[in-house]
N, C-alpha and C positions, 0 to 999 in steps of 0.2 A: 546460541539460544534458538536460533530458527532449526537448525535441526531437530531440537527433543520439540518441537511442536506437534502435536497432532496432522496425519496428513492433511486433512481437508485445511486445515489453520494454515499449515508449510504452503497448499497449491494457490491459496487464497494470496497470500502473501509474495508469491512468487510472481502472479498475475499482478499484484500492486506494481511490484517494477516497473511491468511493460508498460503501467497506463504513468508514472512518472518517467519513464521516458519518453513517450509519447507528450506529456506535457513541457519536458523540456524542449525537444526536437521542434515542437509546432505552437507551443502558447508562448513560453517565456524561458529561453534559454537558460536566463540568471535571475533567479527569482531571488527576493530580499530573505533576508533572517524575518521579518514578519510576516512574511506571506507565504513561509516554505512550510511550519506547522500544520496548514489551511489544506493547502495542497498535499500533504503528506495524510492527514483525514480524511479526502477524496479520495483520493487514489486505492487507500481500504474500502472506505463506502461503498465506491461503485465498482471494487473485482470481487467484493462479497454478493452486490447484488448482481451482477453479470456471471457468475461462478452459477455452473449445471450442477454442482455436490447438494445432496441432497442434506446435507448439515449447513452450506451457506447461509440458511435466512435465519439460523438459530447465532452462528459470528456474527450473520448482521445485525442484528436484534442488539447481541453481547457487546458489539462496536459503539453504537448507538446510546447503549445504558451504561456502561463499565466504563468511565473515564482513565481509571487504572489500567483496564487494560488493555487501553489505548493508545496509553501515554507508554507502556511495555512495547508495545507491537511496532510505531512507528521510528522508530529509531533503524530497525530493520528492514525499511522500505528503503535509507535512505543508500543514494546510492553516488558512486565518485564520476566524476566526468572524462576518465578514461574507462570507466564501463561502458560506454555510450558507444554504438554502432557507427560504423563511420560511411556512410552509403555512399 
């Protein structure tokens, strides 16, 4: 599914990663089944609203109001703990 996305959708999506890895690496390594939803909604919120694409604020907007396609998108954020950078 991430690929037939729209590109700005795919770059948007793709910067979500870094900011959940970044959350695991420095907030909370292992984050509960109920707090991993939460975080998984950040992590789009703010690479839509830190994203230079000039269609960002219009994903943002659509994040914000579209619970559907929200609840679509974040499944695709999610990511395994041998993707993780091992510095």
């Amino acid at each position: 599914m991430l690929m037939s996305q729209h590109p700005s959708v795919h770059a948007i999506i793709h910067n979500s990663f870094e900011n959940m890895q970044a959350y695991l690496l420095l907030v909370n390594s292992f984050p509960d089944a109920v707090v991993l939803p939460a975080v998984l909604k950040d992590c789009l919120f703010s690479a839509a609203a830190e994203s230079q694409n000039p269609l960002a604020l219009d994903i943002h907007q659509r994040l914000h109001q579209d619970t559907l396609y929200m609840g679509k998108l974040c499944p695709l954020v999610r990511i395994s703990y041998d993707e993780l950078p091992l510095h």
